[in-house]
Each structure stands twice: as C-alpha cells, then as structure tokens.
C-alpha positions as CSV (number, residue, x, y, z in Angstrom):
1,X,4.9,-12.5,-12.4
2,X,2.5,-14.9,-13.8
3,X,-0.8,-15.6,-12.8
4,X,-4.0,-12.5,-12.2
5,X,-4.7,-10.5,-9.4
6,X,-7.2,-10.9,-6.2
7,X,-7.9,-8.1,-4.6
8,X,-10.4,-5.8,-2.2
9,X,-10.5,-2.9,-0.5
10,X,-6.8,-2.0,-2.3
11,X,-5.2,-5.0,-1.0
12,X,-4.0,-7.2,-4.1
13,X,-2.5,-10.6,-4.4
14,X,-0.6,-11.6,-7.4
15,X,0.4,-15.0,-8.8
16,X,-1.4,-17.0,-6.2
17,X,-3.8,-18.6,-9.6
18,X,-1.0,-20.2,-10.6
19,X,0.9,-21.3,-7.3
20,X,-2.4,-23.2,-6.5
21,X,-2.6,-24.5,-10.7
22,X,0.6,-26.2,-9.7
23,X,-0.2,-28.5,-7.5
24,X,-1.7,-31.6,-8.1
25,X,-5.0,-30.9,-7.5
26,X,-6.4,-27.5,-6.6
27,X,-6.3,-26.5,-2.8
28,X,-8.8,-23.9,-3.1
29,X,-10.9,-25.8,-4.8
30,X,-11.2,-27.8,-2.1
31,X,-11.4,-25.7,0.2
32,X,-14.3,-23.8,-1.4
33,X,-16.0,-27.0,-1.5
34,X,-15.3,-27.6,1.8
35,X,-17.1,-23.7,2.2
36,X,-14.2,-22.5,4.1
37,X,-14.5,-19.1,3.6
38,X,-17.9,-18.7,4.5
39,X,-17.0,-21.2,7.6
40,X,-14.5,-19.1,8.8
41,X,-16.0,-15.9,9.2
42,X,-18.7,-17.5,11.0
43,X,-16.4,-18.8,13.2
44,X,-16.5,-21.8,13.0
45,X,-14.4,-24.2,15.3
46,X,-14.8,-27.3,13.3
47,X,-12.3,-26.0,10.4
48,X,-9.4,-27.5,12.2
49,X,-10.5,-31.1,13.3
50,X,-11.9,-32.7,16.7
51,X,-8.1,-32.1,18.5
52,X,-8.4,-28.6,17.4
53,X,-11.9,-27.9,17.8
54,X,-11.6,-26.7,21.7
55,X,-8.9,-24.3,21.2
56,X,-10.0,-22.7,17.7
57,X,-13.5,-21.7,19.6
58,X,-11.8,-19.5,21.8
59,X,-9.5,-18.3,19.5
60,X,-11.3,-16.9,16.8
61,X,-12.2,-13.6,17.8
62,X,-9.2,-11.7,15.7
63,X,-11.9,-12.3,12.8
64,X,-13.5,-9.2,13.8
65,X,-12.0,-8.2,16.5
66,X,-11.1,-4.9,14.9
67,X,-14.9,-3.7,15.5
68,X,-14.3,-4.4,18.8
69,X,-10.9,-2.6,19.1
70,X,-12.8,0.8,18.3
71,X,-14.7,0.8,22.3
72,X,-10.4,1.5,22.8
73,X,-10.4,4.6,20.7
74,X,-12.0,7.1,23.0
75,X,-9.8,5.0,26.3
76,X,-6.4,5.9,24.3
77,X,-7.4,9.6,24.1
78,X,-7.7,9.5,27.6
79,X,-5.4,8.0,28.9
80,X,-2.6,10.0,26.2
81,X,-3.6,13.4,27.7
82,X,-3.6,11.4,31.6
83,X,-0.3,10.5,30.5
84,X,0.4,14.2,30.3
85,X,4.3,14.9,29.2
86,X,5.1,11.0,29.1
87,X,6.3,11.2,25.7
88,X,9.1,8.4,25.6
89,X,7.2,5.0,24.9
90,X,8.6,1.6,25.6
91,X,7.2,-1.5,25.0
92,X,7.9,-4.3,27.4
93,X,6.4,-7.6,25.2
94,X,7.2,-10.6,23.2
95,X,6.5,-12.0,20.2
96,X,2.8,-11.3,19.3
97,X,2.9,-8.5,21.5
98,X,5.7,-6.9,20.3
99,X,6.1,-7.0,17.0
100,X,2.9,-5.8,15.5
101,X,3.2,-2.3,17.0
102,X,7.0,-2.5,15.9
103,X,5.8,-2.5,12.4
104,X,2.7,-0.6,12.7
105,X,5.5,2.2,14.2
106,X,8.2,1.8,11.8
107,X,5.6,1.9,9.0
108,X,4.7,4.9,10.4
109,X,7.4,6.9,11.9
110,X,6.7,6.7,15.1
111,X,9.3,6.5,17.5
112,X,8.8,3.4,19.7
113,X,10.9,1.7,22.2
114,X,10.6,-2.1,21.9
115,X,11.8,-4.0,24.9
116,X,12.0,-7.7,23.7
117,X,14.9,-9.3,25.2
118,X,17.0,-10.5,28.3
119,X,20.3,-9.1,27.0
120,X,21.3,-6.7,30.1
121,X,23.1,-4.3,27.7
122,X,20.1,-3.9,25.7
123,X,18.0,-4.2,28.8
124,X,20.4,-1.1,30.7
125,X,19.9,1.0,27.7
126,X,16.5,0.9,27.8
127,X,16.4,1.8,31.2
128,X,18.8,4.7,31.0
129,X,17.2,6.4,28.1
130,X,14.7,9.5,29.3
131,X,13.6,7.4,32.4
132,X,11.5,10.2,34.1
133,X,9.7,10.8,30.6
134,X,9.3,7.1,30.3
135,X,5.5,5.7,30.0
136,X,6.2,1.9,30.5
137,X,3.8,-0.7,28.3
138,X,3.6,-3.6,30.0
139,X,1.7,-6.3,27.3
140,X,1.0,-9.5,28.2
141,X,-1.8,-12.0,28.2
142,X,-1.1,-13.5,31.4
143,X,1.7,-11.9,32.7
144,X,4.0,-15.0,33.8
145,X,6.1,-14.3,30.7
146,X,9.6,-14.1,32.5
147,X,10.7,-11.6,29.9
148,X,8.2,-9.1,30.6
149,X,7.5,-9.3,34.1
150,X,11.6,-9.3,34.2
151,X,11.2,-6.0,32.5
152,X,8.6,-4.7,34.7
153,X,10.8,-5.2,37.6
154,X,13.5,-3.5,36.4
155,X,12.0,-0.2,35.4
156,X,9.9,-0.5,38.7
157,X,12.8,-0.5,40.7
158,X,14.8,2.0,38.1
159,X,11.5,4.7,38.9
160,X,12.2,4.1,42.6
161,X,15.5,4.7,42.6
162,X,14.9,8.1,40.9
163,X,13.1,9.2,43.9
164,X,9.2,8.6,43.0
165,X,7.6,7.4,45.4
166,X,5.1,4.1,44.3
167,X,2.0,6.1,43.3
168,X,4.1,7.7,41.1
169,X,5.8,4.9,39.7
170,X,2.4,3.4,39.0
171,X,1.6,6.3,36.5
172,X,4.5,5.5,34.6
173,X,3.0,1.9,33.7
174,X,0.1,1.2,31.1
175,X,-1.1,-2.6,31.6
176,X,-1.6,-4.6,28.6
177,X,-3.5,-7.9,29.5
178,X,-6.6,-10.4,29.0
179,X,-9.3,-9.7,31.6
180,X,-8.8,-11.5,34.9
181,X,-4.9,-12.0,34.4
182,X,-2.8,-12.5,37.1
183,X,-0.9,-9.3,35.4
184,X,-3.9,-7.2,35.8
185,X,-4.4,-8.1,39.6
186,X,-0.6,-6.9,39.6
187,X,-1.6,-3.8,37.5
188,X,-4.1,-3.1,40.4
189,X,-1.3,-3.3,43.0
190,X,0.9,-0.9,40.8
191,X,-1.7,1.7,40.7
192,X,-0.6,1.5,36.9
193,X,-3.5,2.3,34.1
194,X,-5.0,-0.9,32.8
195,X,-6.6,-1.7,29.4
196,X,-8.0,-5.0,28.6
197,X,-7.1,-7.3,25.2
198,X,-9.9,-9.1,23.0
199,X,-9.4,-12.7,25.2
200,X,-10.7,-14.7,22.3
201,X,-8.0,-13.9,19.8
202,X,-4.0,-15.2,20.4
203,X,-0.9,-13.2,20.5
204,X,0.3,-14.2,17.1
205,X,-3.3,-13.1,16.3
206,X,-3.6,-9.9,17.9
207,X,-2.5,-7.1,16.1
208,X,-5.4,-5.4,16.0
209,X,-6.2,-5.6,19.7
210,X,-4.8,-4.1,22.4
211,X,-1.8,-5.2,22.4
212,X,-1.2,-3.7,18.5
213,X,-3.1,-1.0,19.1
214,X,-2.3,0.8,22.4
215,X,1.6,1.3,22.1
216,X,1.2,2.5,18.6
217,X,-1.2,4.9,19.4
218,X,0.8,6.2,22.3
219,X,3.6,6.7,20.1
220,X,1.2,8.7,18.2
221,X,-0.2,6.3,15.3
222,X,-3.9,6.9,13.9
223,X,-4.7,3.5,14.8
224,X,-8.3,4.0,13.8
225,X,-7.0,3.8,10.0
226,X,-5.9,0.6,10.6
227,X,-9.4,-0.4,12.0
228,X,-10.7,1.1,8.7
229,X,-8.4,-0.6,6.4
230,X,-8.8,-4.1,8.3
231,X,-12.9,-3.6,8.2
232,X,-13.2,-2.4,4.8
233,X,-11.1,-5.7,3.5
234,X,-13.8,-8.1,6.0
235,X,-16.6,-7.9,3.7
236,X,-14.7,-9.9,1.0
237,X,-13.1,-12.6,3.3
238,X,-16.3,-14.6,3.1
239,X,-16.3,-14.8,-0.4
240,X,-15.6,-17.2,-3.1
241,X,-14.0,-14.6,-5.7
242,X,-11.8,-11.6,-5.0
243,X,-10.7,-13.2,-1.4
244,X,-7.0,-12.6,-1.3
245,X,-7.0,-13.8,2.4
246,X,-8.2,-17.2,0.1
247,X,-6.1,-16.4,-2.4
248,X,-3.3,-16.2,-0.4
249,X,-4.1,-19.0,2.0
250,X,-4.5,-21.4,-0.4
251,X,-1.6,-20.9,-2.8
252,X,0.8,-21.4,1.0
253,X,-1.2,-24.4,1.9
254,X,-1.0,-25.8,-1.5
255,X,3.1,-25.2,-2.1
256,X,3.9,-26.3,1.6
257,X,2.3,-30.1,0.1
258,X,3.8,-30.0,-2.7
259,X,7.4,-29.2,-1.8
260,X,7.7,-25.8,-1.6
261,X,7.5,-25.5,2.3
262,X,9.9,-22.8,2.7
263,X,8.5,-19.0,2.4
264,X,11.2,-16.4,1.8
265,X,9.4,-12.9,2.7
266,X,10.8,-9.9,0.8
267,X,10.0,-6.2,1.4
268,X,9.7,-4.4,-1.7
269,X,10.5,-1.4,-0.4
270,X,6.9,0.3,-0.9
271,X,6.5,1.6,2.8
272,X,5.8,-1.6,4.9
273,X,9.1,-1.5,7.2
274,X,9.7,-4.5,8.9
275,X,6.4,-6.8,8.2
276,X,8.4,-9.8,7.5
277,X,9.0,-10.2,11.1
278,X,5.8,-10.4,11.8
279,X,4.5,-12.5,9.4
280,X,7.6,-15.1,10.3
281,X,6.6,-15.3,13.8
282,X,2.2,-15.9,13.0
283,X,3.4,-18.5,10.2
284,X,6.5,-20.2,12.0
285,X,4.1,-20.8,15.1
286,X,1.0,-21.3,13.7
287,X,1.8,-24.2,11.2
288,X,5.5,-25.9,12.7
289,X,4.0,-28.8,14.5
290,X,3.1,-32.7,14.4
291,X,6.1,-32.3,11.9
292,X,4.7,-30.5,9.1
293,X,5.0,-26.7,8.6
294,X,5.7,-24.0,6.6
295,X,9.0,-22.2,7.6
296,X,9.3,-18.4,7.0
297,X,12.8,-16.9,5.5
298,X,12.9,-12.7,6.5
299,X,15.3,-12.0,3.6
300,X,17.1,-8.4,4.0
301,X,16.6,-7.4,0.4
302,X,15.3,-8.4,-3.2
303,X,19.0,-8.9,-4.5
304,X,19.9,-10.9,-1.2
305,X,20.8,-14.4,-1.5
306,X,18.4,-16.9,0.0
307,X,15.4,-15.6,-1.7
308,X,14.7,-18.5,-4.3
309,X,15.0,-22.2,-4.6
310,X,13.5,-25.5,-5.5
311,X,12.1,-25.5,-1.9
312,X,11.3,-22.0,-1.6
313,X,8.0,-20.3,-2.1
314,X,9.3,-16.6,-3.2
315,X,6.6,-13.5,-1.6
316,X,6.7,-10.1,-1.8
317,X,5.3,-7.7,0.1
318,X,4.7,-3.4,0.2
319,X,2.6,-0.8,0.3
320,X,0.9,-0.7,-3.3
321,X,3.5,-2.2,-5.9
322,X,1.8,-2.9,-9.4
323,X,1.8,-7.1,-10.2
324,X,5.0,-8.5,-8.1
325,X,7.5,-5.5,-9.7
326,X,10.7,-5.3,-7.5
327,X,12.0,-1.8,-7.6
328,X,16.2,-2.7,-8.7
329,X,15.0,-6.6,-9.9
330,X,17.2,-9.4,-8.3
331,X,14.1,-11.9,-7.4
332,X,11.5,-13.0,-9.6
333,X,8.6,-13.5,-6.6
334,X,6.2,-16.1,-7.3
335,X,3.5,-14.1,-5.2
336,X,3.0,-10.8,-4.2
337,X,0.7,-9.0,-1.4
338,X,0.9,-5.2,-1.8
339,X,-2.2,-2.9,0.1
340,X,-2.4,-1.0,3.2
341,X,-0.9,-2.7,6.7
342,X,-4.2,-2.9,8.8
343,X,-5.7,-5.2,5.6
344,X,-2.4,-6.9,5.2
345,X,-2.8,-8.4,8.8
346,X,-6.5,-9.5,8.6
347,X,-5.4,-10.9,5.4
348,X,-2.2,-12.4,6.7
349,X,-3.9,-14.2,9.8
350,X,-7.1,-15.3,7.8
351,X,-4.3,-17.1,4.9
352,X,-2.7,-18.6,8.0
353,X,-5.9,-19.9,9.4
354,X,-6.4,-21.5,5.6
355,X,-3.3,-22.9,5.4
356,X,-3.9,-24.5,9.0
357,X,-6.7,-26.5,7.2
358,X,-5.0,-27.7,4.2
359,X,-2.2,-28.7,6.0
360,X,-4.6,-30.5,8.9
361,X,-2.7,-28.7,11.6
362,X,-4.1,-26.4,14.5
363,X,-3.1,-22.6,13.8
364,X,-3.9,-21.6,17.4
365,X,-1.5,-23.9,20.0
366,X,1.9,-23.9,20.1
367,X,3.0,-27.3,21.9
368,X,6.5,-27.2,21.9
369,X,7.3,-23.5,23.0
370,X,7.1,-24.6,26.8
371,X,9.9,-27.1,26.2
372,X,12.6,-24.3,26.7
373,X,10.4,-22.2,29.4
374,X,11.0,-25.5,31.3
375,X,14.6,-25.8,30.5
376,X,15.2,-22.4,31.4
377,X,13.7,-22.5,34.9
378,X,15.0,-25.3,35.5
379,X,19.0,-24.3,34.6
380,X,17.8,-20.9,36.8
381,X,17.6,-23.2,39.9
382,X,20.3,-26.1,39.5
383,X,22.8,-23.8,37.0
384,X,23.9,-24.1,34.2
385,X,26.0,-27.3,32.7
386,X,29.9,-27.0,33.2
387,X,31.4,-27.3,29.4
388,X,34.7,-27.0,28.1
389,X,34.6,-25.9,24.3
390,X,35.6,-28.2,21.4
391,X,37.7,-25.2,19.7
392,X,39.1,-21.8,20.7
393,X,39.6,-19.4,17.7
394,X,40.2,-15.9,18.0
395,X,38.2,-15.0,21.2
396,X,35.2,-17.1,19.8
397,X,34.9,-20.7,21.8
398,X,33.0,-23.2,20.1
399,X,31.0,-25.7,21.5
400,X,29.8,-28.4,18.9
401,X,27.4,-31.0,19.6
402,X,27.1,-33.4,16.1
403,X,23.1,-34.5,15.0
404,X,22.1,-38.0,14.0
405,X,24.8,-39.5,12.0
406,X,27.4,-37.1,12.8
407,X,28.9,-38.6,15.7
408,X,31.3,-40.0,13.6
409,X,32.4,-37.0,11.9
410,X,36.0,-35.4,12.6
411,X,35.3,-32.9,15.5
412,X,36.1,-29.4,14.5
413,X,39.4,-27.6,15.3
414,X,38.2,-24.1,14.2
415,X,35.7,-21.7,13.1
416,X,35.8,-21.9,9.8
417,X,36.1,-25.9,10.0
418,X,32.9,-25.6,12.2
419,X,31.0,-23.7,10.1
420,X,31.6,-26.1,7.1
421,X,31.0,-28.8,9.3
422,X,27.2,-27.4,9.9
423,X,26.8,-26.7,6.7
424,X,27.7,-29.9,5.0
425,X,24.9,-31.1,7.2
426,X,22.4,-29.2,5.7
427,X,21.8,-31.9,2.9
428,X,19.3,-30.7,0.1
429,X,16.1,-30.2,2.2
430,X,17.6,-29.0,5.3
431,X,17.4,-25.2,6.6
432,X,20.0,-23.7,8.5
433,X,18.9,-21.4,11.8
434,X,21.1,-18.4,13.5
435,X,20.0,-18.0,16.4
436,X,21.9,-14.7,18.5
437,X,21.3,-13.9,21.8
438,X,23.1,-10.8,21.8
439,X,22.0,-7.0,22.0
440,X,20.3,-6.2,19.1
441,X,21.2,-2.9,18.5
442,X,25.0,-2.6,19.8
443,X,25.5,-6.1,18.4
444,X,23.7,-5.5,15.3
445,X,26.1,-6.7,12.9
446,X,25.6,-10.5,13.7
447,X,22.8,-10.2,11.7
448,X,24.7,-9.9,8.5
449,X,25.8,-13.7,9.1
450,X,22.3,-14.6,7.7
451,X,22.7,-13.7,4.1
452,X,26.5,-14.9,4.4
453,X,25.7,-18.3,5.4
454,X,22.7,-18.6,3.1
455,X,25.4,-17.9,0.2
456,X,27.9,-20.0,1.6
457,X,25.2,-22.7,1.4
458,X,23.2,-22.3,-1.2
459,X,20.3,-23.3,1.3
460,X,17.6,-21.2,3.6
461,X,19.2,-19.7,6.1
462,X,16.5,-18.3,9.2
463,X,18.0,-15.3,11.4
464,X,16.6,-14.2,15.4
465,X,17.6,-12.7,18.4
466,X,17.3,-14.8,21.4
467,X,15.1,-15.5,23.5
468,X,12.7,-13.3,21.1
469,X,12.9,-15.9,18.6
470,X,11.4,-18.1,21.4
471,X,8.1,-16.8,20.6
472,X,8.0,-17.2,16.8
473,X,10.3,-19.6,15.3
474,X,11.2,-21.6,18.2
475,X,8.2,-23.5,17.8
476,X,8.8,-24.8,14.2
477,X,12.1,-25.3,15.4
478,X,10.9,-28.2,17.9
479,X,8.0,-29.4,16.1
480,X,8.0,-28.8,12.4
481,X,9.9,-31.0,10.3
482,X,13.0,-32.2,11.5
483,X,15.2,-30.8,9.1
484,X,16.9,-27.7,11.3
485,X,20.6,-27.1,11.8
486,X,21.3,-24.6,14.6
487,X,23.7,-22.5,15.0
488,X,23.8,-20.3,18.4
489,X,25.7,-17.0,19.1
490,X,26.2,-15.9,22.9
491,X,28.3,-13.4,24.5
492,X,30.4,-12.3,27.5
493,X,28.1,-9.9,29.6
494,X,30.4,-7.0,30.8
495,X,27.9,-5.0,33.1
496,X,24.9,-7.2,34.3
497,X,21.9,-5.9,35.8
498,X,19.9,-7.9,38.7
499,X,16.4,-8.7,38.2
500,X,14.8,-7.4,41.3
501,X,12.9,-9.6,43.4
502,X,14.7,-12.6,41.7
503,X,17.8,-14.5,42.3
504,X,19.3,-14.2,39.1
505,X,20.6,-11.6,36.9
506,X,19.3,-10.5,33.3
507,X,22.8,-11.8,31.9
508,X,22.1,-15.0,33.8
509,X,18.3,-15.4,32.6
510,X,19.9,-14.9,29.0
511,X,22.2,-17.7,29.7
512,X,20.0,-20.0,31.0
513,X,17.2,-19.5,28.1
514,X,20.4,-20.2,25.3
515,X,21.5,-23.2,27.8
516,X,17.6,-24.5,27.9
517,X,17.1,-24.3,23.9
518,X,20.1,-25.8,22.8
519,X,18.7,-28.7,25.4
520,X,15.1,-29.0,23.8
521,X,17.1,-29.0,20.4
522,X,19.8,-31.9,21.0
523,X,17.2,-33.8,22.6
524,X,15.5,-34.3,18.9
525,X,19.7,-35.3,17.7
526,X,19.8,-32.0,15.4
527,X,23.5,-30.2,15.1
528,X,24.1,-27.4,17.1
529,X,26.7,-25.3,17.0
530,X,27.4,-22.8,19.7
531,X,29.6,-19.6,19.8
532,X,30.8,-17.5,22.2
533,X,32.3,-14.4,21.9
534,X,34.3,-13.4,24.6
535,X,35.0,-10.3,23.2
536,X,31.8,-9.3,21.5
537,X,33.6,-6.0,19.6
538,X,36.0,-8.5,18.3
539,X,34.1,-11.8,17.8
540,X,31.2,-10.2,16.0
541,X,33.9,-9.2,12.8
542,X,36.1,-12.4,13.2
543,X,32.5,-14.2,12.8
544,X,31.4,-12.4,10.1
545,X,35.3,-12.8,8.2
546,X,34.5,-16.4,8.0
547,X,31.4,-16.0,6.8
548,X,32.5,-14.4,4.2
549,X,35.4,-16.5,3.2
550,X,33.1,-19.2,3.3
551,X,30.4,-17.9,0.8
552,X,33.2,-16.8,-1.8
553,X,34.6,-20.0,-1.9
554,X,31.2,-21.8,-2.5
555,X,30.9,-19.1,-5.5
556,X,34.0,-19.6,-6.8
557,X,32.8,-23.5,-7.0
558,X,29.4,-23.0,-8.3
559,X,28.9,-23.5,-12.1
C-alpha cells in the first residue's frame, strides 16, 4: 500500500496521505485550516452549516459519550445477577441499535440473539428458541419503531402463553431507551428493567451507549475494554498529526469529490467479524442526501469481486494487520484501518462527522427514511396494490417496473432476460442494490447473489435484508445520488404469526414495508426489479443459477 501510517492508541490508518494527495487540492488541509479537529471535539454545532446547526447540537454527545457509558458499568452487574439464570439474550432493535452489539458479540464470541426483521419465519424462531430462559432487549430511542415494538408484542404474548403471569413477563424484558420515551413509560407498565441511552448521540452513533453496550454485556462482553480502547484513542482526535479519525475522514471526504464515491469495506480477516455492516449503515445514512453521498460496498471477502474500480475507494479493515497486507492477496486496498473495535468506532463516527463537512452535508438527519415508514402504514390500512407479474419462471414471478428512459425497452420474458435487463441499466456510474426481505438465516443463500451480480456486471453491487436495510442504506437509496438500480427479493410466507394487538400479521407487515419501498423508489423513475419466490427452497437456487450463468458469460466476454 502506498502512503505512511496515522496512528494512536494502536489504531493505525494506512494510505490515507496519499488518497487525500490525489485530489485536487488537499481536503485535510482545509479542514485543519478550517480547525476541524479541534472544533469537533469541542462540539461544536457550527461544523455542519446554519441547516445543520440545530440538529448537530443535540447530536454530538457520541464524542465522549464513552465517559459517560461507565455510570452503566456497576447498573449491568446488577441487573446480570437480577437477571439470575436468564442466559439466552435477544436483541429486539434496528439498525443503530442492532448492529453494534452484533459486532461487538461476533468479535467476541458471545452468543447473541439479534432480532432485526419482520420475516415471521425468522421472527417464529426466535420466539421458539429457549423462551423461558429468554431475557428480552428491547432497544429503541423512542419506541414507535414498528419492528421493535412488533417484536415486543410478540414475545410478550409468547411469555404469557407459557403460563407467566405479567409480573413475570416483565422480568423477562430489559428496556433500551432515551429518557422520557414513550417506550420507557411502556417499560414502566411492563414492570420490565429500564436503562437509559446518552440522548445527545444518534442511533447510527451510538455504539458506545446503551444501546451497544447493554446487550453485549449481557451476553457476557467486557464492555468496559471497549470504553478503554475508545478513551485512550480521544486524546488524539483533537489533533492536527497522528489523528486517524482525521486521517480517515479526510481521505473519504476527499475521494467521494473527486470520483471515487463508492467505498467497498473488506475484512481482513484479523478478528473484527462483521464491522462492515456497521460501518455501511453510519456512512450510507449519514452522508446519502441532497444527492451527494458516499455509498458503502460490504464485500464477503479480499478475493471477491466488487472490491475495486475506477469509482471505488478500496478499505480494509481488522484487528492489527501490518500496512494494508491481505492475508491470501486478491485486492490491493487503497486504505487500511486495523486496531482494537471500541477505537475503531470513535474513529469511524468522528471520520464520518469529517466527511459530513467536506462534503457540506449533515451527518446527523436522515430525511428520506420516513418515506417508506409512510408507505408502509399506509399499504397496512388500504392493502396492498393488486399486480399481475410481467414473467413467470420457475416458481420466481417477476414484477418489472423500467426507470427513466426504459419505458421503451422490450419487457422481459424471463429471469435471466430480467436480470440483463437491470443490469444493462447500470451504465458506468450506476450501482446496483439487492435488496431481500427473506429470513436471514434459513434463506441465507440469497446472499450469494451479491458477489454474482457484481461479476456479472462488473459494477458495485450493495446487499441487505429487508426492512433492516431500511435503517442504513435505505436512505442513500432515496436521497443520495440518483444513480441506484434495485432489485427486490420476496417470498411466499408458509406459517405467519399475528402481531398481537395489531391487525396485521408479521408476513403482512413484511409485505407492506417491500410494497412501500419499491413505492418511494419508482416515485424517483429508478428500475426496480421485483422477485418472488413462491417456493423459497426452490427459487433461492434457480436465482442463484442465473446469477451465475450471467457472471460467466460476462467473463467469457471480458478482455
């Protein structure tokens, strides 16, 4: 890799010199003249702009909120020996509140049930898995997230039906929540434990708050070494030399303007597992709106295709990996971020927050995520749209509805025709999303469409489950560039489950949040392609068949 190191506290970033040396004219020179860093950790709400100002000064507390987040310490080893013989930990959350402790537990062998979906498979599992040894985390800032308080239904009910009476149901619940919530009123209610979030930092920015911090350390995660590696990385951040948060910030904000506005995230395999999705979901919503961004690309491997290209800025992340060395080769990164995981979220938000002022954007909102929320409820009380599919193939009906200047365009007569179809769209600056709302572990293999497609069109290809995706990528999707292609994959539902206390079913919520998104997308004319397997055992391999008969004929044709 070219370019030095700029490191603290045994986080290192490499390359990021000369990243920033090719652009134009230097972004962190600029911003150190600008005294960014300094700004920053002084919190300074005026980084952002007059539009931003309001929102930034109540949203800047994750720049030390991990000071804060020890008064939890002695609360969690409370509440763990309350909690008794409670050993089974789920997590009822989305996006920011979910996918921190996913890593943080994955990273560290924890065991961890994450509850992040609507699918009523993946939902009936959960629910059926050690139920009486079942604490419940419930994490939410408000509480009116649909998801979760669908979730918190469901195992309320599922605890009654098992014969506990409420009080006992309520000590199967921890409350994750901002002070005041409407959540924690309902906490109250529940007779369920409550433990309050840091209200001045975001979801995407929370990881080291409550909502990071509790659910890993019930799954039994030292969380206070996470405290220690974020603090002993602060004292840096405010500097002008050896800042990789500045380092970092500044090479992102300085290849998004000059092209390279595409950031494919590679593990490299040095014991971070599964930090990629995190990162996707704080970049993908922080900076995708006003129609600028940069949009993350999780890539599965070093060796898997999608990685590299004119448009993409190539990162590497891990545990302690010397200078951007992939163990097996099969990407040459352009920067790499190796140190411990509480530092590598303090330095990923605080790059973030810099890249938010080079590219004039506000890091904190997310405008366009309640576009779908409204579509959803909406569809929940009218129903959903009558359609009659453009091709049957296999068990796998397709529903295609063409972008701007594809009306014209022969209409698809089968899969494979389909998929060409979307991907001759793509054009050279154009990204393709898969978006799945399936079950995410007994459907698992949809994900290996990502790297398929991303061959078959030599172009960056995004993968998520729906609606989880919602909450991190949906929002570049509506208001980052305009450049998206879309293709969705639902799925018969065999055995739904009712929501109690609502008139609709999990399999119907899931419905209605696909119905609502491809909505909010074909309102801005971009191509979405929908399939649905009726057979989900079956269309998942005919899918991925295709795929793969696509990607080797766009080999055979590439010099």
């Amino acid at each position: 890799m070219d370019g030095g190191c700029e490191g603290a506290a045994g986080l290192a970033v490499y390359g990021a010199e000369t990243v920033d040396a090719s652009a134009p004219a230097s972004a962190r020179a600029a911003l150190l003249a600008d005294d960014v860093p300094g700004r920053l950790v002084r919190k300074d709400p005026t980084l952002w702009g007059p539009e931003a100002q309001d929102e930034a000064a109540i949203r800047l507390g994750w720049v030390d909120t991990f000071r804060r987040s020890r008064e939890l310490l002695p609360q969690l080893a409370e509440l763990k020996a309350e909690l008794g013989d409670l050993d089974h930990v789920v997590l009822a959350g989305m996006g920011g509140s979910s996918l921190a402790p996913e890593v943080i537990t994955r990273t560290l062998g924890k065991p961890l049930t994450v509850l992040d979906t609507t699918d009523p498979g993946q939902v009936r599992a959960a629910l059926g898995d050690r139920l009486l040894r079942s604490v419940v985390v419930v994490a939410s800032k408000s509480g009116s997230t649909v998801e979760t308080d669908s979730h918190r239904r469901a195992y309320w009910q599922a605890f009654l039906d098992a014969g506990l009476t409420e009080a006992e149901a309520g000590r199967h619940f921890v409350i994750v929540t901002d002070p005041g919530s409407p959540l924690a009123k309902t906490a109250a209610e529940m007779g369920a434990f409550v433990l309050l979030a840091d209200p001045d930092v975001g979801g995407r920015y929370s990881a080291l708050t409550a909502f990071g911090l509790v659910p890993a350390a019930l799954a039994g995660v030292d969380v206070a070494e996470l405290l220690d590696q974020a603090e002993a990385l602060a004292a840096a951040l405010g500097g002008d030399r050896d800042n990789p948060g500045l380092a970092l910030g500044a090479a992102l904000g300085a290849a998004a303007t000059t092209g390279r506005d595409k950031v494919a995230l590679v593990s490299d395999g040095t014991g971070i597992d599964g930090l990629g999705d995190w990162i996707e979901q704080l970049i993908a919503e922080s900076t995708g709106k006003s129609g600028v961004g940069i949009l993350p690309v999780v890539v599965e491997d070093p060796g898997s295709p999608g990685a590299t290209g004119p448009d993409v800025l190539t990162v590497t992340y891990g545990g302690g990996l010397p200078a951007g060395a992939v163990p097996g080769g099969g990407v040459r990164a352009q920067l790499a971020v190796n140190g411990p995981l509480g530092a590598q979220f303090l330095t990923w938000e605080y790059a973030t927050a810099v890249a938010g002022v080079v590219l004039g954007i506000d890091p904190f909102n997310q405008p366009n995520v309640t576009e779908s929320k409204e579509n959803t409820n909406r569809l929940l009380g009218s129903g959903l749209p009558v359609e009659s599919p453009t091709f049957v193939d296999a068990g796998i009906e397709g529903y295609w509805s063409p972008g701007a200047g594809q009306q014209d365009a022969p209409v698809p007569g089968d899969l494979a025709g389909a998929l060409r179809l979307l991907l001759a769209g793509l054009g050279e600056d154009g990204y393709l999303a898969v978006m799945a709302y399936l079950d995410r572990f007994a459907d698992a293999k949809a994900g290996q469409v990502r790297p398929g497609l991303a061959a078959a069109s030599g172009r960056p290809v995004t993968f998520g489950w729906g609606p989880r995706f919602l909450h991190s990528t949906g929002q570049y999707h509506k208001g980052g560039p305009q450049l998206g292609s879309f293709l969705q994959i639902t799925g018969d539902v065999v055995d739904d489950l009712p929501v109690p206390g609502k008139p609709y079913t999990f399999g119907q919520l899931q419905a209605a949040q696909a119905a609502g998104d491809r909505q909010a997308l074909a309102e801005r004319d971009r191509p979405v392609l929908r399939l649905h397997l009726t057979d989900r055992a079956a269309g998942v391999p005919r899918l991925l068949d295709v795929v793969r008969g696509l990607a080797e004929v766009s080999e055979e044709g590439r010099p």
